[in-house]
mmCIF file of the N, C-alpha and C atoms, coordinates in Angstrom:
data_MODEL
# 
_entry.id   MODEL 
# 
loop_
_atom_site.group_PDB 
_atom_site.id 
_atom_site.type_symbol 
_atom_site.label_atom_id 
_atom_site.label_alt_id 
_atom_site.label_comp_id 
_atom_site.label_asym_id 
_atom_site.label_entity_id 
_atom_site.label_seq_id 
_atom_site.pdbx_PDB_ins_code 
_atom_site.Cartn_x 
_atom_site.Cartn_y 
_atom_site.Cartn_z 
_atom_site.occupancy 
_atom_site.B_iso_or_equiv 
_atom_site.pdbx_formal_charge 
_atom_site.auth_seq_id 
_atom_site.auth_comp_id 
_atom_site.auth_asym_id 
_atom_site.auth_atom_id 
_atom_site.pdbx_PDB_model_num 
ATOM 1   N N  . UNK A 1 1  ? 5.219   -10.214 2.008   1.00 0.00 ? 1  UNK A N  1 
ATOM 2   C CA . UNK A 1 1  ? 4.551   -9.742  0.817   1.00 0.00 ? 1  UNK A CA 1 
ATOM 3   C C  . UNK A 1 1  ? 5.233   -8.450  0.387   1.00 0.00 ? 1  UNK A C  1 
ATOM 4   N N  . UNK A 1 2  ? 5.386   -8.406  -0.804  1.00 0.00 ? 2  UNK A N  1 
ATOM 5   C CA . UNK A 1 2  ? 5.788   -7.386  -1.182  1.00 0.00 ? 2  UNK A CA 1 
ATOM 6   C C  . UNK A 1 2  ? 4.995   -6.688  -1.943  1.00 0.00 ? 2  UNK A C  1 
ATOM 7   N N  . UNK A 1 3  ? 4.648   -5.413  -2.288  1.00 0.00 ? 3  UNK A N  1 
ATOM 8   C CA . UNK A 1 3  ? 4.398   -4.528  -3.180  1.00 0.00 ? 3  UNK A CA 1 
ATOM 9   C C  . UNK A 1 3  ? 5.054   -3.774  -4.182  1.00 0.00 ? 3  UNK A C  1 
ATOM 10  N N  . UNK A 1 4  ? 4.819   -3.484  -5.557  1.00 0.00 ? 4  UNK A N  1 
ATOM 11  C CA . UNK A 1 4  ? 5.774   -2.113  -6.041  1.00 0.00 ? 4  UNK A CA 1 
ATOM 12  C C  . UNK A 1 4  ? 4.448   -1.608  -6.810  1.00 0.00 ? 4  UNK A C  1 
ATOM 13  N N  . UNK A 1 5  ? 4.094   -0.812  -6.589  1.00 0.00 ? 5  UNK A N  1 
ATOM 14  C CA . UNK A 1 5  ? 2.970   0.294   -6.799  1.00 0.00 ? 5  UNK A CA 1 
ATOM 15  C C  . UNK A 1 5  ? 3.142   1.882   -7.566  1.00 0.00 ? 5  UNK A C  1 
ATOM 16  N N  . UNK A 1 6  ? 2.192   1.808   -8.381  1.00 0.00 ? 6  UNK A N  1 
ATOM 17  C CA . UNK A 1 6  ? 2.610   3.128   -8.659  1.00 0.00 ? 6  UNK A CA 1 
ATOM 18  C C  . UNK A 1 6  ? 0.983   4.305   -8.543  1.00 0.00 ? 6  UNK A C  1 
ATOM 19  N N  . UNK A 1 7  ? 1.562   5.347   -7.732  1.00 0.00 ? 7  UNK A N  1 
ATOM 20  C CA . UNK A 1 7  ? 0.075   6.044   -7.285  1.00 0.00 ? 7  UNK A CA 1 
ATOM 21  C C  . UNK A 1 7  ? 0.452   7.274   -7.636  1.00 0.00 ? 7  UNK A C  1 
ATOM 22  N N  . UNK A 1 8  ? -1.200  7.921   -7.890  1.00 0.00 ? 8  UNK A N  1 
ATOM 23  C CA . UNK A 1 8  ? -1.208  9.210   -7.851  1.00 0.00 ? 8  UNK A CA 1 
ATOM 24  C C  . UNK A 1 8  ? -1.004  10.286  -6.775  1.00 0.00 ? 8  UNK A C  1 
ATOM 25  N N  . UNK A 1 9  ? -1.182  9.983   -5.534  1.00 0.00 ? 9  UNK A N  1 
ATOM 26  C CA . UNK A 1 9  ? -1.499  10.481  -4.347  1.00 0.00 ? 9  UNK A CA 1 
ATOM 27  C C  . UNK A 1 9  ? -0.508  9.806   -3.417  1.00 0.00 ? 9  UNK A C  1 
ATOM 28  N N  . UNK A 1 10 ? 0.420   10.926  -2.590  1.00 0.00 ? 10 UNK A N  1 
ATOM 29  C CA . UNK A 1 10 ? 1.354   10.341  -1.932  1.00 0.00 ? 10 UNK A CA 1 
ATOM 30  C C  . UNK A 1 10 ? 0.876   10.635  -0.592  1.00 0.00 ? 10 UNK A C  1 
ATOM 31  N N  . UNK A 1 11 ? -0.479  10.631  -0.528  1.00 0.00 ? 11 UNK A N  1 
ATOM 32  C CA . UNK A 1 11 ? -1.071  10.085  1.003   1.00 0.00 ? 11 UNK A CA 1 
ATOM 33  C C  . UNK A 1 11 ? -1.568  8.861   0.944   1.00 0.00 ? 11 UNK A C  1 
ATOM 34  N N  . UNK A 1 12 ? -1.535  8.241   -0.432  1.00 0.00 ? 12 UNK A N  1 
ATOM 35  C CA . UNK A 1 12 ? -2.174  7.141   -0.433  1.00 0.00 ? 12 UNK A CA 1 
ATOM 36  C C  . UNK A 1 12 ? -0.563  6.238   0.456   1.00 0.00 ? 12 UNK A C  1 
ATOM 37  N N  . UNK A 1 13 ? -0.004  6.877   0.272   1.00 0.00 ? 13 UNK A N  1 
ATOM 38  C CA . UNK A 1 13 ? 1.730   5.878   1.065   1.00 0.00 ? 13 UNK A CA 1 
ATOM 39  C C  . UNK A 1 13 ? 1.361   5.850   2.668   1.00 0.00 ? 13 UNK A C  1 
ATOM 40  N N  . UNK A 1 14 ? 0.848   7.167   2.952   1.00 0.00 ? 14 UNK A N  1 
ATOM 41  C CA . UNK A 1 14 ? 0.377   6.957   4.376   1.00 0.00 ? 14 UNK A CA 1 
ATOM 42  C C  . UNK A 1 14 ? -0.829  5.870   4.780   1.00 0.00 ? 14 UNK A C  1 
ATOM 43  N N  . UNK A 1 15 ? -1.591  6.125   3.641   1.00 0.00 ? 15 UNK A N  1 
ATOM 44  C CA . UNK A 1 15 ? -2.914  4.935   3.516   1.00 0.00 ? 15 UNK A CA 1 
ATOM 45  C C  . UNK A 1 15 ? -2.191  3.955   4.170   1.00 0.00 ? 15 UNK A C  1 
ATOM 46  N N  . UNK A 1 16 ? -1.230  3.289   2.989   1.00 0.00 ? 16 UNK A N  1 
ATOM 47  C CA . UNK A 1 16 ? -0.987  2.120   3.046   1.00 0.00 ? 16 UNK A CA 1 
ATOM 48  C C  . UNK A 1 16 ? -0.030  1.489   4.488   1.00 0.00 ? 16 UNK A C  1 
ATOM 49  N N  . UNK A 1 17 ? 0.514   2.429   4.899   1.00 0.00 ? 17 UNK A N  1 
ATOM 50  C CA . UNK A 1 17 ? 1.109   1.727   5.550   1.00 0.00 ? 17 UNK A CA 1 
ATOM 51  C C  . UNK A 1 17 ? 0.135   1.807   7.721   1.00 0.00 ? 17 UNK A C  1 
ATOM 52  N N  . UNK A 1 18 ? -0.603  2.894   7.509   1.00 0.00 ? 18 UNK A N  1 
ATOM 53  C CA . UNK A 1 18 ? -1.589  2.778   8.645   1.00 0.00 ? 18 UNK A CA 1 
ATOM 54  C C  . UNK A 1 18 ? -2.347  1.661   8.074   1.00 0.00 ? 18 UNK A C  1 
ATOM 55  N N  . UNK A 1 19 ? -2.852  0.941   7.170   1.00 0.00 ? 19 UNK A N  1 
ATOM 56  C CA . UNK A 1 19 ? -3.659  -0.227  6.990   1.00 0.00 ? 19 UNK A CA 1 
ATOM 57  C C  . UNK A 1 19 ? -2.724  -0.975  7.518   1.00 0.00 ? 19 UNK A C  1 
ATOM 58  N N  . UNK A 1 20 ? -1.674  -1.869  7.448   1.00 0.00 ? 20 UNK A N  1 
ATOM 59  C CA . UNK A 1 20 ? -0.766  -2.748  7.774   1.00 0.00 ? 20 UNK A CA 1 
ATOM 60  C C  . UNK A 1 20 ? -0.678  -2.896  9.342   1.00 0.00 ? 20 UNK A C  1 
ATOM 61  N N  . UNK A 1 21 ? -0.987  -1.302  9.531   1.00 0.00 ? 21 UNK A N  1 
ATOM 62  C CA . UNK A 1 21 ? -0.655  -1.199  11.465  1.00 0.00 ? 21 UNK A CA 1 
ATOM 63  C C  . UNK A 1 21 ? -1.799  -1.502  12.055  1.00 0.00 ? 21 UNK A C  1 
ATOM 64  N N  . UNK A 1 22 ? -3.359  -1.905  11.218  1.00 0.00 ? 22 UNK A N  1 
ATOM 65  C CA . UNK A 1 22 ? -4.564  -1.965  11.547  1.00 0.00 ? 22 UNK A CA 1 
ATOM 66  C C  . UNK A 1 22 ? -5.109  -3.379  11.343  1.00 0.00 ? 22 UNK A C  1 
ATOM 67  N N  . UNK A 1 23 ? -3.905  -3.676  10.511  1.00 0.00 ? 23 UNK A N  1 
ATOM 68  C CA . UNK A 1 23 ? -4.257  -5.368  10.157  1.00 0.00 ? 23 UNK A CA 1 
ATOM 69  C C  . UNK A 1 23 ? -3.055  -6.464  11.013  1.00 0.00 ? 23 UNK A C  1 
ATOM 70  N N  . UNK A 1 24 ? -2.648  -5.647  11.424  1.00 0.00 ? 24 UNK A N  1 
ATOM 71  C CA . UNK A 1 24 ? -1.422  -6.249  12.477  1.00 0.00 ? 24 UNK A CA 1 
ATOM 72  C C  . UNK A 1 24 ? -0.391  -6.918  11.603  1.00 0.00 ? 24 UNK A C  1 
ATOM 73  N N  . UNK A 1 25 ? 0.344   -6.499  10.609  1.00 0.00 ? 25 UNK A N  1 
ATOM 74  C CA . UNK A 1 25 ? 1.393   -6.557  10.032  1.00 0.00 ? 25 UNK A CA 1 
ATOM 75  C C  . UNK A 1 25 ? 2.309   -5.264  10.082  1.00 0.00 ? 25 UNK A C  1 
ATOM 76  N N  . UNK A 1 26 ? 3.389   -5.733  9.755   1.00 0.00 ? 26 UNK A N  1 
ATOM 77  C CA . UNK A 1 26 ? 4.640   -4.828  10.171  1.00 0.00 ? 26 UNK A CA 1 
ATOM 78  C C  . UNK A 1 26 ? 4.785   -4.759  8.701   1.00 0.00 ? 26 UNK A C  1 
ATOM 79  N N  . UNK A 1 27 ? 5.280   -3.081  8.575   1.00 0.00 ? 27 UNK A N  1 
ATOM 80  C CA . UNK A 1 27 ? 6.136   -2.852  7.341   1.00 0.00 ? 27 UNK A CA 1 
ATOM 81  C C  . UNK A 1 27 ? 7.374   -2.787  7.494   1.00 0.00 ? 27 UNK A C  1 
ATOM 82  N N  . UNK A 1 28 ? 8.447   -3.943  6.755   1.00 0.00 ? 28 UNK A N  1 
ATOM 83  C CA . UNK A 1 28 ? 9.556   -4.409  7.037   1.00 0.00 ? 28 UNK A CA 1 
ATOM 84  C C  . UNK A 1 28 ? 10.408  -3.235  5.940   1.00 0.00 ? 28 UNK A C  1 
ATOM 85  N N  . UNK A 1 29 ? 9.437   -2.710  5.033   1.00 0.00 ? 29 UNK A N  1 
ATOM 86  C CA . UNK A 1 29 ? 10.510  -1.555  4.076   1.00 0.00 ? 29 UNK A CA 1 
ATOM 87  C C  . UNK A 1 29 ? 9.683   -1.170  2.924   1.00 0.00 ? 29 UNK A C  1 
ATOM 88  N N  . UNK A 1 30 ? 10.289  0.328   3.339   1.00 0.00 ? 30 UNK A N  1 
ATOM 89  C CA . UNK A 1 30 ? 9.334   1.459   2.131   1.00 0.00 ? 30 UNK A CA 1 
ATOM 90  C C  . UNK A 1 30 ? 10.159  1.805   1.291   1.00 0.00 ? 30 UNK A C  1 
ATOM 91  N N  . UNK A 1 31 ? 9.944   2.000   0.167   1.00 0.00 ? 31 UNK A N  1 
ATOM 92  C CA . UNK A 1 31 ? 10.986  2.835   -0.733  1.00 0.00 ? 31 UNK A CA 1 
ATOM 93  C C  . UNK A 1 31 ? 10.343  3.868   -1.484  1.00 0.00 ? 31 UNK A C  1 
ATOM 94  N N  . UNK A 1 32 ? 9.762   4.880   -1.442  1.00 0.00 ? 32 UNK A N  1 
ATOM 95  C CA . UNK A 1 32 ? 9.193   6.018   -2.356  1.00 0.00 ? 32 UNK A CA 1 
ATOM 96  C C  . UNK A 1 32 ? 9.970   7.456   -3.157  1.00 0.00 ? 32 UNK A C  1 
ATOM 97  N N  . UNK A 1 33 ? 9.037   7.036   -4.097  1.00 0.00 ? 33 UNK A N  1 
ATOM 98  C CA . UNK A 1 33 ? 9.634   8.299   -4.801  1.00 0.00 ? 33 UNK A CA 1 
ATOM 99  C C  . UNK A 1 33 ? 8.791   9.321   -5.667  1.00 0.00 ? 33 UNK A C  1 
ATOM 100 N N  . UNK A 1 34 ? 9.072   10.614  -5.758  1.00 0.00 ? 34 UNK A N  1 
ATOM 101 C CA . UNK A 1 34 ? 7.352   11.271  -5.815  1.00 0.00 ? 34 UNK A CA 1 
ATOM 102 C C  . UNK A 1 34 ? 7.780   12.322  -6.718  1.00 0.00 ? 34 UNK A C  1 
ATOM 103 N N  . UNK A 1 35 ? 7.322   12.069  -8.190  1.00 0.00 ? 35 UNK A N  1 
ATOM 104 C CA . UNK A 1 35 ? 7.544   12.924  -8.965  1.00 0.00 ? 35 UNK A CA 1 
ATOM 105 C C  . UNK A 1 35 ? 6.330   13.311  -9.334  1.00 0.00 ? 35 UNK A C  1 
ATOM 106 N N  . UNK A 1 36 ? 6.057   13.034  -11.002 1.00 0.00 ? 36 UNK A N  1 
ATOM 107 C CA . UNK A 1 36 ? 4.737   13.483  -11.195 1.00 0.00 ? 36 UNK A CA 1 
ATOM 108 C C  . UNK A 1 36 ? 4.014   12.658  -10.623 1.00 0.00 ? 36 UNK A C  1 
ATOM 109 N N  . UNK A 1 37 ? 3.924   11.676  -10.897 1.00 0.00 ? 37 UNK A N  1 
ATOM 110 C CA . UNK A 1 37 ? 3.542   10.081  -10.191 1.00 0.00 ? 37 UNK A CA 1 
ATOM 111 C C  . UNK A 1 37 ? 4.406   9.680   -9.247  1.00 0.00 ? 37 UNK A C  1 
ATOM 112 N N  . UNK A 1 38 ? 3.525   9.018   -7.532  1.00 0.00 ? 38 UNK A N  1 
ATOM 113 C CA . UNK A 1 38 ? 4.110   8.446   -6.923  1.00 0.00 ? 38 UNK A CA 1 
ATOM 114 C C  . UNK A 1 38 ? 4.660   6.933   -7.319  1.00 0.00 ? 38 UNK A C  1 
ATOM 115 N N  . UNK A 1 39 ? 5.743   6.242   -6.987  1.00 0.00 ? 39 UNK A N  1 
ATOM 116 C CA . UNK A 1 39 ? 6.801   5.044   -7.216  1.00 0.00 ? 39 UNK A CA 1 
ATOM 117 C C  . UNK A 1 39 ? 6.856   4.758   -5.862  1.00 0.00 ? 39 UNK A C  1 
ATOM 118 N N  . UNK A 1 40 ? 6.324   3.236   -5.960  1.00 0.00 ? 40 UNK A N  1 
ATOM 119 C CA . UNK A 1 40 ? 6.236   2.969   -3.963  1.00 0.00 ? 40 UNK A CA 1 
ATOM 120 C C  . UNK A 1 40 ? 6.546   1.385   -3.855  1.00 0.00 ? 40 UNK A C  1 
ATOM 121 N N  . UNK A 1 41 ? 7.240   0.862   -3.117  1.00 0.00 ? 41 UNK A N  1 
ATOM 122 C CA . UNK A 1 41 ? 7.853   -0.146  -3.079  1.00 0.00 ? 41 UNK A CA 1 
ATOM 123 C C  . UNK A 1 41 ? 8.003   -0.554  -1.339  1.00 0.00 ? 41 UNK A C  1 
ATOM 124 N N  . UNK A 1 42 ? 6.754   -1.810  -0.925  1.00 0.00 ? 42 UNK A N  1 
ATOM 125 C CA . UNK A 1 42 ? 6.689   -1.570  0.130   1.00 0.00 ? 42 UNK A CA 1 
ATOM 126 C C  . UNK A 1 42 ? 7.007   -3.322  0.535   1.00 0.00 ? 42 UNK A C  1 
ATOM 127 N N  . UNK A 1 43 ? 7.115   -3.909  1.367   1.00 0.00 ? 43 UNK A N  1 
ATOM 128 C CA . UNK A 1 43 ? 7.277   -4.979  2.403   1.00 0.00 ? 43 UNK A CA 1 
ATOM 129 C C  . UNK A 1 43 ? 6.577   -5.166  3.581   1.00 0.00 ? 43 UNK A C  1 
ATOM 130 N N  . UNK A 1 44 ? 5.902   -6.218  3.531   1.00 0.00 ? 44 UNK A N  1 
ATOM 131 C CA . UNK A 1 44 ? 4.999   -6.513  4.995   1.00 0.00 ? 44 UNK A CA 1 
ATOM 132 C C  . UNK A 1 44 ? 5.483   -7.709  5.119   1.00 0.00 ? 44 UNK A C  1 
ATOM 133 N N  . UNK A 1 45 ? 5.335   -8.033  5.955   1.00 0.00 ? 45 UNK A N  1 
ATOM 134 C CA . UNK A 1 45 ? 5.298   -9.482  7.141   1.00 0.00 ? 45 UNK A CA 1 
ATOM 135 C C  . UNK A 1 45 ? 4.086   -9.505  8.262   1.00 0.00 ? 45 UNK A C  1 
ATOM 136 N N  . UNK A 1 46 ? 3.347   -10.402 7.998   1.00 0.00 ? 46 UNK A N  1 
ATOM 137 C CA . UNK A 1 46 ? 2.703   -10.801 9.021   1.00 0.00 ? 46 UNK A CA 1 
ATOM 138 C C  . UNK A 1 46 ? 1.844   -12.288 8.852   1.00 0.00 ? 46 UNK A C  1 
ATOM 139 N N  . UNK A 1 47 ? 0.677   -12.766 9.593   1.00 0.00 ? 47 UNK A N  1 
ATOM 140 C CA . UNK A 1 47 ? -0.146  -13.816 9.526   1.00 0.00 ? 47 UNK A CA 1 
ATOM 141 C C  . UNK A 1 47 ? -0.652  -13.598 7.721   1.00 0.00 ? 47 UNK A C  1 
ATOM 142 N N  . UNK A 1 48 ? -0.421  -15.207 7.150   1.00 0.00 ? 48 UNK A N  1 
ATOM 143 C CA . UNK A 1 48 ? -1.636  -14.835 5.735   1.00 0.00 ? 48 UNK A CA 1 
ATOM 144 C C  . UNK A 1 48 ? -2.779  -14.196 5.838   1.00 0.00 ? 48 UNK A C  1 
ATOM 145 N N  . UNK A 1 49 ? -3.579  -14.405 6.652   1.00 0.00 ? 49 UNK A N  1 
ATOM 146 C CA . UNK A 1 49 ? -5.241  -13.639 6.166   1.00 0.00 ? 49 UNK A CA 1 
ATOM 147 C C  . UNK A 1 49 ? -4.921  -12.570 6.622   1.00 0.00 ? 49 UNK A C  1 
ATOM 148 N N  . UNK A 1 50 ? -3.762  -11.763 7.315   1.00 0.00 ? 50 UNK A N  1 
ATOM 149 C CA . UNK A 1 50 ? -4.061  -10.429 7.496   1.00 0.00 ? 50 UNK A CA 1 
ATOM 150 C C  . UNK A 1 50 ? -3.739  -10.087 6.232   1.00 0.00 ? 50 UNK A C  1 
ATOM 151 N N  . UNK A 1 51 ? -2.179  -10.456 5.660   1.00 0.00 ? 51 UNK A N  1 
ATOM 152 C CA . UNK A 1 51 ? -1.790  -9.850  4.684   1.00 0.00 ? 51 UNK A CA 1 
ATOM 153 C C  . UNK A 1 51 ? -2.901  -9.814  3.705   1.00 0.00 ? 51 UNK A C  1 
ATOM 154 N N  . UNK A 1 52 ? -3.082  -10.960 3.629   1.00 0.00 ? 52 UNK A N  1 
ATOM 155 C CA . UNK A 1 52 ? -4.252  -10.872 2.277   1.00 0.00 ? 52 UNK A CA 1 
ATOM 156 C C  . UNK A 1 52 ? -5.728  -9.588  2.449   1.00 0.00 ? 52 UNK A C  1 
ATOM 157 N N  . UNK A 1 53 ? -5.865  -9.842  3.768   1.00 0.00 ? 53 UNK A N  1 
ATOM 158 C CA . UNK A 1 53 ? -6.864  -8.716  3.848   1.00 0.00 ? 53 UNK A CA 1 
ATOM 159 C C  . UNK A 1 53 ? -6.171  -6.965  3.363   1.00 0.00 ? 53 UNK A C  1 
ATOM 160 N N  . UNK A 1 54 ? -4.888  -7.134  3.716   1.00 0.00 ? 54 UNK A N  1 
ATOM 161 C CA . UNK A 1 54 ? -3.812  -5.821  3.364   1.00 0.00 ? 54 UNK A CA 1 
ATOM 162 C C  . UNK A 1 54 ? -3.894  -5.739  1.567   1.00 0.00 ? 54 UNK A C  1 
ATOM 163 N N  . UNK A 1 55 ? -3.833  -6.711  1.246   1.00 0.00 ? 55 UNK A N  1 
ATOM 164 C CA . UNK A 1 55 ? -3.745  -6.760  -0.392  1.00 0.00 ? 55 UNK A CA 1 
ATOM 165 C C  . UNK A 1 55 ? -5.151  -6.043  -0.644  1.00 0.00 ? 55 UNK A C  1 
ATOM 166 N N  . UNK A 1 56 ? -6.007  -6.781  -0.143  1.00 0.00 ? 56 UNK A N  1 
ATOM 167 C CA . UNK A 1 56 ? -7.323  -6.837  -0.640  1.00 0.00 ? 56 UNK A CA 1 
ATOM 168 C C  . UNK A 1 56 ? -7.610  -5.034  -0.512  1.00 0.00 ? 56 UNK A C  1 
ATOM 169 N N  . UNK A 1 57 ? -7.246  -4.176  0.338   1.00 0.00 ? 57 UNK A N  1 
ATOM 170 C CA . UNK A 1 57 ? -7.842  -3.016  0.211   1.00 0.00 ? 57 UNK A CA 1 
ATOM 171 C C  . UNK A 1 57 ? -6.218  -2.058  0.078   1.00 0.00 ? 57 UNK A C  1 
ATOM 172 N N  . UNK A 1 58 ? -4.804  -3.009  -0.433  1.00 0.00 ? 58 UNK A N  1 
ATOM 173 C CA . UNK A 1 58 ? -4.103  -2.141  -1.151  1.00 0.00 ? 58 UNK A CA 1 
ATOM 174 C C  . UNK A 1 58 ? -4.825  -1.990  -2.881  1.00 0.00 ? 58 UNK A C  1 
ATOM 175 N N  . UNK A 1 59 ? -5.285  -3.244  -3.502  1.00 0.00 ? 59 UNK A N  1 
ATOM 176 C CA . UNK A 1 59 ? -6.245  -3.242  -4.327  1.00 0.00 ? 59 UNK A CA 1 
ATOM 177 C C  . UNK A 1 59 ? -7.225  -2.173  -4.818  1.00 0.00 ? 59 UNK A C  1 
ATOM 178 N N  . UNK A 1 60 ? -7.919  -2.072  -3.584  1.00 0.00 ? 60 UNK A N  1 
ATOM 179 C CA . UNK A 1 60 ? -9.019  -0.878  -3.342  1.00 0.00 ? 60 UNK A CA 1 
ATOM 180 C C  . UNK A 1 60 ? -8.356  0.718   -3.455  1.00 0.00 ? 60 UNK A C  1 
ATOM 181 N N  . UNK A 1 61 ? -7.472  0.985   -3.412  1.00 0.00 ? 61 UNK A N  1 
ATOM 182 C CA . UNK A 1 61 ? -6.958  1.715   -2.838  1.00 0.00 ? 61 UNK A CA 1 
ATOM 183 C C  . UNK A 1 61 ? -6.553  2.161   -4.739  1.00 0.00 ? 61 UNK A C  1 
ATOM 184 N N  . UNK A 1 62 ? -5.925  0.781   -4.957  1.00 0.00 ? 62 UNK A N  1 
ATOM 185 C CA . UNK A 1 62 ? -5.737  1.525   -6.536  1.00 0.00 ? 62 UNK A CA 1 
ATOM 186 C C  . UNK A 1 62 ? -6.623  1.779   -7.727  1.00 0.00 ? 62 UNK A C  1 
ATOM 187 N N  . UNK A 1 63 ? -7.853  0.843   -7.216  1.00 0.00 ? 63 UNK A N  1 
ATOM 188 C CA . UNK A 1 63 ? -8.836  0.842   -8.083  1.00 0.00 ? 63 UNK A CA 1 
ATOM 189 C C  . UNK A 1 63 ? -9.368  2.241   -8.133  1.00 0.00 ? 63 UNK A C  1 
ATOM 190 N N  . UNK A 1 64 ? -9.311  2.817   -6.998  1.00 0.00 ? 64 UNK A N  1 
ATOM 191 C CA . UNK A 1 64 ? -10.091 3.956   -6.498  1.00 0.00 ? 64 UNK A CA 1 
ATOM 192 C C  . UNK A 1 64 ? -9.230  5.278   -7.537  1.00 0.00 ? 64 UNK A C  1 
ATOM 193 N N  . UNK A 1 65 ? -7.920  5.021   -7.161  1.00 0.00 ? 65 UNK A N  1 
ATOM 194 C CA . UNK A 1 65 ? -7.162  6.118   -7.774  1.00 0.00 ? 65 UNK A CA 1 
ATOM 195 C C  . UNK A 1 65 ? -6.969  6.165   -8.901  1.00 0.00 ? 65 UNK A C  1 
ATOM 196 N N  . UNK A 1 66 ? -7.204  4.516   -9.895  1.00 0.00 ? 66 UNK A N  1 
ATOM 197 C CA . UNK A 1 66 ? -7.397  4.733   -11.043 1.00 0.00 ? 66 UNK A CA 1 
ATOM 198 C C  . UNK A 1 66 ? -8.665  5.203   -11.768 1.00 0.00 ? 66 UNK A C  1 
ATOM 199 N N  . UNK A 1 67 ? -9.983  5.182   -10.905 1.00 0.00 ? 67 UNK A N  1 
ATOM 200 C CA . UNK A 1 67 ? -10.971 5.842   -11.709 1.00 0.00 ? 67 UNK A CA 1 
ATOM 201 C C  . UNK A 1 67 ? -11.673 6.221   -10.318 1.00 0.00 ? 67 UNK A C  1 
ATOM 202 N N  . UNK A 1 68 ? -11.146 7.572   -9.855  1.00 0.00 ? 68 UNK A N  1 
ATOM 203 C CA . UNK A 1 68 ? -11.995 8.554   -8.748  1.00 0.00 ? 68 UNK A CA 1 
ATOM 204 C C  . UNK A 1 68 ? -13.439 8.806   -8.799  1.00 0.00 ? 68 UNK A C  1 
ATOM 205 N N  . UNK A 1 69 ? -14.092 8.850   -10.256 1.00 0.00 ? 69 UNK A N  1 
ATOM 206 C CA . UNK A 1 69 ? -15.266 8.837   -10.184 1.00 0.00 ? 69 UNK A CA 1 
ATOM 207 C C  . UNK A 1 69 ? -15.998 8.148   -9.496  1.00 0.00 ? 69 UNK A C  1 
# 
């Protein structure tokens, strides 16, 4: 699975990739870049329902940062 993401918060990069280590997928490759806005470009490998569970709260993760309220 791949990702290319774009975030406000470049702990959310740490987020993401301790979720992967919690869902038992490996991140096979990061690519970030952190200006005003973070640019994040990530790679997992693992079982489908983990990944998908990985999607499911990389999801969360942006919903959140797009409206913090």
């Amino acid at each position: 699975m791949t990702c290319d993401l774009t975030l406000r918060d470049v702990r959310s990069v740490a987020r993401i990739v301790n979720l992967a280590h919690r869902f038992n997928c490996r991140t096979t490759h990061i690519a970030v870049q952190a200006d005003a806005t973070v640019t994040a470009r990530f790679a997992f490998a693992g079982p489908e329902v983990a990944l998908s569970r990985l999607r499911a709260q990389i999801d969360r993760i942006l919903a959140y940062e797009a409206n913090p309220t």
